[in-house]
Chimera marker file (.cmm) of the C-alpha trace (Angstrom):
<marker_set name="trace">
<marker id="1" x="15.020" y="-18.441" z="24.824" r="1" g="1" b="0" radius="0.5"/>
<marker id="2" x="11.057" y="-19.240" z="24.451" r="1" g="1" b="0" radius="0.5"/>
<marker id="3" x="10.400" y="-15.566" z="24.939" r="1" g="1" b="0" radius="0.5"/>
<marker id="4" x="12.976" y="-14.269" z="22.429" r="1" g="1" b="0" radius="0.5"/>
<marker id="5" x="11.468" y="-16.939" z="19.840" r="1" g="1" b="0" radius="0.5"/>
<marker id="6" x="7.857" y="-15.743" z="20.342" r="1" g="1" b="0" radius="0.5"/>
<marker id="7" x="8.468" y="-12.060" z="20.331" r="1" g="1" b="0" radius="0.5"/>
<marker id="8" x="10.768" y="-12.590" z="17.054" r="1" g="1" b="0" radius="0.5"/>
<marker id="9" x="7.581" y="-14.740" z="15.615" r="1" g="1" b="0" radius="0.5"/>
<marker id="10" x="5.494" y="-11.837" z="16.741" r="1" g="1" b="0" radius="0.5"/>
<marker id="11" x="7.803" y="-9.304" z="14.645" r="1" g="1" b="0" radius="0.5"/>
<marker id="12" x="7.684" y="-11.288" z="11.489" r="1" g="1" b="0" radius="0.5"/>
<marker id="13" x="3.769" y="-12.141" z="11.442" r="1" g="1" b="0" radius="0.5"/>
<marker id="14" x="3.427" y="-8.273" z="12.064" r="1" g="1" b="0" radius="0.5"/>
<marker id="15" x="5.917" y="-7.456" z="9.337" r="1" g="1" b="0" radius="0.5"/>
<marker id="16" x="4.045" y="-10.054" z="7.420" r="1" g="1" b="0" radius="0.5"/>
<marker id="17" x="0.770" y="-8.566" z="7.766" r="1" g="1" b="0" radius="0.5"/>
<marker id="18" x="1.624" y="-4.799" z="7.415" r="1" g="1" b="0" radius="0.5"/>
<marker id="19" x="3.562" y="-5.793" z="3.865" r="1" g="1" b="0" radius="0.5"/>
<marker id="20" x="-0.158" y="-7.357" z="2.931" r="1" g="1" b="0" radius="0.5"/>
<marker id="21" x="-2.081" y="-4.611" z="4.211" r="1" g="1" b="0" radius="0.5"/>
<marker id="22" x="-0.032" y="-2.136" z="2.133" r="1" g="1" b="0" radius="0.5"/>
<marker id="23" x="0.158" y="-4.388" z="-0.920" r="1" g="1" b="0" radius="0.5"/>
<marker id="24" x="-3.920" y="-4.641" z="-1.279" r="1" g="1" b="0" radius="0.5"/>
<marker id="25" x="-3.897" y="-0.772" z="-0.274" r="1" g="1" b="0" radius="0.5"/>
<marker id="26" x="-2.315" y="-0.292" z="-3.510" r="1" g="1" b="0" radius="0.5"/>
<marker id="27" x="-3.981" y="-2.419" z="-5.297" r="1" g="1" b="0" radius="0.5"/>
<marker id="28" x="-7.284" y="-0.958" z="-4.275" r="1" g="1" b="0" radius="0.5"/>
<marker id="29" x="-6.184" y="2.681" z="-5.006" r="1" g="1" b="0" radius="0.5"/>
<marker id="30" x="-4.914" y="1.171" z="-8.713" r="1" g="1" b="0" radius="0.5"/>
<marker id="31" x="-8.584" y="-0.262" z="-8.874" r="1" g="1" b="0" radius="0.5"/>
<marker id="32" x="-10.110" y="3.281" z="-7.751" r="1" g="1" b="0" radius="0.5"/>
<marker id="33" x="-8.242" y="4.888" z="-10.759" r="1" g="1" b="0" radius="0.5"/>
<marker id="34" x="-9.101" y="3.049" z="-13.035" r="1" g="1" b="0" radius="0.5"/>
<marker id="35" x="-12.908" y="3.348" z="-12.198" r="1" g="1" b="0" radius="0.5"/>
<marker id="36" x="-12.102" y="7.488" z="-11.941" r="1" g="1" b="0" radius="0.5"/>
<marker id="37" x="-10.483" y="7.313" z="-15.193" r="1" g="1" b="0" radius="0.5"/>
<marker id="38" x="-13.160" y="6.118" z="-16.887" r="1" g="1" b="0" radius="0.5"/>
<marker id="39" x="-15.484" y="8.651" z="-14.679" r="1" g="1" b="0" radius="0.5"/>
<marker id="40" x="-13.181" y="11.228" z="-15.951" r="1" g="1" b="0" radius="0.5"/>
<marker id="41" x="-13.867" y="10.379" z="-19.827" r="1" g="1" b="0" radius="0.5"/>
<marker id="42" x="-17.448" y="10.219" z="-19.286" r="1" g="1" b="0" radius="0.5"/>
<marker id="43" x="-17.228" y="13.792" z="-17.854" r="1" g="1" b="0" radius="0.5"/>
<marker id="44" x="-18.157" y="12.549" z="-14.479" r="1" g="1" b="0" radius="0.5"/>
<marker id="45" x="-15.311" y="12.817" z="-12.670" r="1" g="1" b="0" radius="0.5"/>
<marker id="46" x="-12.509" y="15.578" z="-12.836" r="1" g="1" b="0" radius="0.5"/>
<marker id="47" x="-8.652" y="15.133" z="-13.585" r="1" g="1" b="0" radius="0.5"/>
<marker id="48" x="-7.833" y="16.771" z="-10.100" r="1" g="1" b="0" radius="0.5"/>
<marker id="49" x="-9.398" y="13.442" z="-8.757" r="1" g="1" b="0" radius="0.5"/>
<marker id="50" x="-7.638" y="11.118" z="-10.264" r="1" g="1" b="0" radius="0.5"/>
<marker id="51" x="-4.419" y="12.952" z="-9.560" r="1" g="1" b="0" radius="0.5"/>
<marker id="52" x="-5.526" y="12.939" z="-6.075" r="1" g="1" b="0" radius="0.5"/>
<marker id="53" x="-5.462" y="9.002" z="-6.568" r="1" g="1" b="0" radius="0.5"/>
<marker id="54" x="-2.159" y="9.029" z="-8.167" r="1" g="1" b="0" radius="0.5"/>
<marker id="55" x="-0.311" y="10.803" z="-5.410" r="1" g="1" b="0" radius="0.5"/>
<marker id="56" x="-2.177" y="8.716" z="-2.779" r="1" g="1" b="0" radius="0.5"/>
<marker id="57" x="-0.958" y="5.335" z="-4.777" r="1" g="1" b="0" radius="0.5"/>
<marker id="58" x="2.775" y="6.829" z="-4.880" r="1" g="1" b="0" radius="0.5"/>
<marker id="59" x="2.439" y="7.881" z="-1.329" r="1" g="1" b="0" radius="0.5"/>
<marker id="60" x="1.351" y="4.328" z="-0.596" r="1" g="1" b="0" radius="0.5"/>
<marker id="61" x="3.600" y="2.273" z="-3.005" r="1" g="1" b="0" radius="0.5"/>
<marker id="62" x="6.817" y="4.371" z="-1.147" r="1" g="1" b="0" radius="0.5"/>
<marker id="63" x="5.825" y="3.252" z="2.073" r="1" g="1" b="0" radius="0.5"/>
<marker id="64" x="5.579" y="-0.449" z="1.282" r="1" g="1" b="0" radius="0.5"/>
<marker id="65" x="8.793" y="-0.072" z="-0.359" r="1" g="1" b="0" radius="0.5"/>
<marker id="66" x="10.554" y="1.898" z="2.098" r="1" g="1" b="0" radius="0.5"/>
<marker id="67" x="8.897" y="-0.715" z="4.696" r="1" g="1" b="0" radius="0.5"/>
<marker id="68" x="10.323" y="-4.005" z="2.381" r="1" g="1" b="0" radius="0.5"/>
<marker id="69" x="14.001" y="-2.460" z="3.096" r="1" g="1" b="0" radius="0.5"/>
<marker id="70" x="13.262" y="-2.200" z="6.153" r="1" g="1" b="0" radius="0.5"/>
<marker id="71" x="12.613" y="-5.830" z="6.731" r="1" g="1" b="0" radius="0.5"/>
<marker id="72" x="15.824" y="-6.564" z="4.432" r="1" g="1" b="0" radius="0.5"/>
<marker id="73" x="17.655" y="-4.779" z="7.004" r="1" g="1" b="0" radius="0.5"/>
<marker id="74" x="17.013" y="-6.611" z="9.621" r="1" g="1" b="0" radius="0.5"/>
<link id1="1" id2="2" r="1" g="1" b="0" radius="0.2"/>
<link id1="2" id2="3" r="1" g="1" b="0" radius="0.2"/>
<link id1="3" id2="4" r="1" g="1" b="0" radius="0.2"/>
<link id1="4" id2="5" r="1" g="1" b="0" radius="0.2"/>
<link id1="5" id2="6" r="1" g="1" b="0" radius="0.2"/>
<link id1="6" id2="7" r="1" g="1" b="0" radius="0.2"/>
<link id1="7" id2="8" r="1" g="1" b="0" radius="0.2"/>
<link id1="8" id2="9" r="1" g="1" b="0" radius="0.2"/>
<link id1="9" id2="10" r="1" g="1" b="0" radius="0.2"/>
<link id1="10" id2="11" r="1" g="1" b="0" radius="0.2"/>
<link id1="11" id2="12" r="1" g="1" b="0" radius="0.2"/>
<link id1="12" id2="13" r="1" g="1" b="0" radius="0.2"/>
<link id1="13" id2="14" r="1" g="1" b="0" radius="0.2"/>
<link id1="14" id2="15" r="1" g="1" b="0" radius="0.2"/>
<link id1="15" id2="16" r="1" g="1" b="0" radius="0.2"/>
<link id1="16" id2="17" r="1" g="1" b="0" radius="0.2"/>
<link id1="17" id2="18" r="1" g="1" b="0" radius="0.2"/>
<link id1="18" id2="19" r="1" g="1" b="0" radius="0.2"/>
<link id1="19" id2="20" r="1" g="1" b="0" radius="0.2"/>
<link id1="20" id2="21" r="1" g="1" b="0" radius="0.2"/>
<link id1="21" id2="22" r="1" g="1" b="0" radius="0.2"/>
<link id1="22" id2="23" r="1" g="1" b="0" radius="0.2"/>
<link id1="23" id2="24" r="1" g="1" b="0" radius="0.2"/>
<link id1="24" id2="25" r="1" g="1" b="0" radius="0.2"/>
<link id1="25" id2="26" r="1" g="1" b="0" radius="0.2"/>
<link id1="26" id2="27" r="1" g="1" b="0" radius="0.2"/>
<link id1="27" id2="28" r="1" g="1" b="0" radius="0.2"/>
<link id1="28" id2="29" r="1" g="1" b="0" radius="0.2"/>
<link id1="29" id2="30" r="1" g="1" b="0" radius="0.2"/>
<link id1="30" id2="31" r="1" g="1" b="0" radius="0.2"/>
<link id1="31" id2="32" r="1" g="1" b="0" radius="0.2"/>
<link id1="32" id2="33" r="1" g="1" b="0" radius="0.2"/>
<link id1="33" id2="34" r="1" g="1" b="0" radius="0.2"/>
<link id1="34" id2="35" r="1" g="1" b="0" radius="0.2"/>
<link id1="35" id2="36" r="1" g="1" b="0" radius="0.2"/>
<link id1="36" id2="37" r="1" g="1" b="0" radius="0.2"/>
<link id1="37" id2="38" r="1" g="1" b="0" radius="0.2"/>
<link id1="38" id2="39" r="1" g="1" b="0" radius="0.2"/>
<link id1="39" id2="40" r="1" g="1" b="0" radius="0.2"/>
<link id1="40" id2="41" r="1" g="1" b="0" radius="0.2"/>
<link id1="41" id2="42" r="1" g="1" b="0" radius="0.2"/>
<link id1="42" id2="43" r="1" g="1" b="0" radius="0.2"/>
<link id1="43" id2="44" r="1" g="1" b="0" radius="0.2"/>
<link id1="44" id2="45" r="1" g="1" b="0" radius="0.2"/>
<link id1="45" id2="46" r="1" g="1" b="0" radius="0.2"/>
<link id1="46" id2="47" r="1" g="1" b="0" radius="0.2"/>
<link id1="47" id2="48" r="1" g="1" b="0" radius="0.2"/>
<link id1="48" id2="49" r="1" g="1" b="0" radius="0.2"/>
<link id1="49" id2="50" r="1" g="1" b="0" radius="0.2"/>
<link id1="50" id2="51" r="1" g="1" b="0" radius="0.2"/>
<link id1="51" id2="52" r="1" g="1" b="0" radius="0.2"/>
<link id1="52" id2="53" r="1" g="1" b="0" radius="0.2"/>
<link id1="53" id2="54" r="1" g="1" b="0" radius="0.2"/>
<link id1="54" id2="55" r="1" g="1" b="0" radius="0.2"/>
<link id1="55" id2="56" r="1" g="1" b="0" radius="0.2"/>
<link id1="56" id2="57" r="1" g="1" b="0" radius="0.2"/>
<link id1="57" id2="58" r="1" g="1" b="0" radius="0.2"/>
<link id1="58" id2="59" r="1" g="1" b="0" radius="0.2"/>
<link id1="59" id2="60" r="1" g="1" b="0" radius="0.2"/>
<link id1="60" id2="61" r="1" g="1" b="0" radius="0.2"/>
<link id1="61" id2="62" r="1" g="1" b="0" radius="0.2"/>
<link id1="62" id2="63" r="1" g="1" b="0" radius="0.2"/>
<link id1="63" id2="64" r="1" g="1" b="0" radius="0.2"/>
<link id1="64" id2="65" r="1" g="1" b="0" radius="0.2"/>
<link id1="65" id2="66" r="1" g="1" b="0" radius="0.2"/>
<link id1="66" id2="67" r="1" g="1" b="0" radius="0.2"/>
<link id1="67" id2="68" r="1" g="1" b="0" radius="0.2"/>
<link id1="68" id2="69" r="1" g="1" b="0" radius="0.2"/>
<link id1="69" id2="70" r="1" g="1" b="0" radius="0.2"/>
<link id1="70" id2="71" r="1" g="1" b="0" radius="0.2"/>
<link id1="71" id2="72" r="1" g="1" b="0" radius="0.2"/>
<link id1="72" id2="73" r="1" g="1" b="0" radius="0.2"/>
<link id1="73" id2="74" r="1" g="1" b="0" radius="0.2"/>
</marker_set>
C-alpha cells in the first residue's frame, strides 16, 4: 500500500510539473510575440516570424490542453 501511495504521489507531482512547464512555455512564446510584433512594425522583423510564433504557441497551448484532459481522465 506504501508503494502504490508513493508512485501515485510520483504521478501527480509529475503531472503537476509538466502542466507548469507547458503553462510558462506559453506564456513565454505569448511574450516572444509580442516583442516580434513590435520588431515587425519597426521593419525589423518579418510577418513569417511571428507566424512561426503563432503556430508554435497553438502547437503548445494544444498540448497542455490535450494533457489537462488527460489528467481529468484519470
Amino acid at each position: 500500500m506504501e508503494r502504490f501511495i508513493t508512485d501515485q504521489y510520483i504521478l501527480c507531482l509529475t503531472d503537476y510539473k509538466q502542466t507548469l512547464y507547458l503553462q510558462d512555455l506559453v506564456r513565454i512564446i505569448n511574450d516572444q510575440k509580442n516583442v516580434v510584433s513590435k520588431l515587425m512594425e519597426s521593419g525589423i522583423a518579418k510577418q513569417s516570424d511571428l507566424a512561426l510564433l503563432s503556430i508554435e504557441q497553438k502547437t503548445q497551448q494544444t498540448a497542455l490542453n490535450t494533457f489537462r484532459a488527460l489528467i481529468e481522465e484519470t
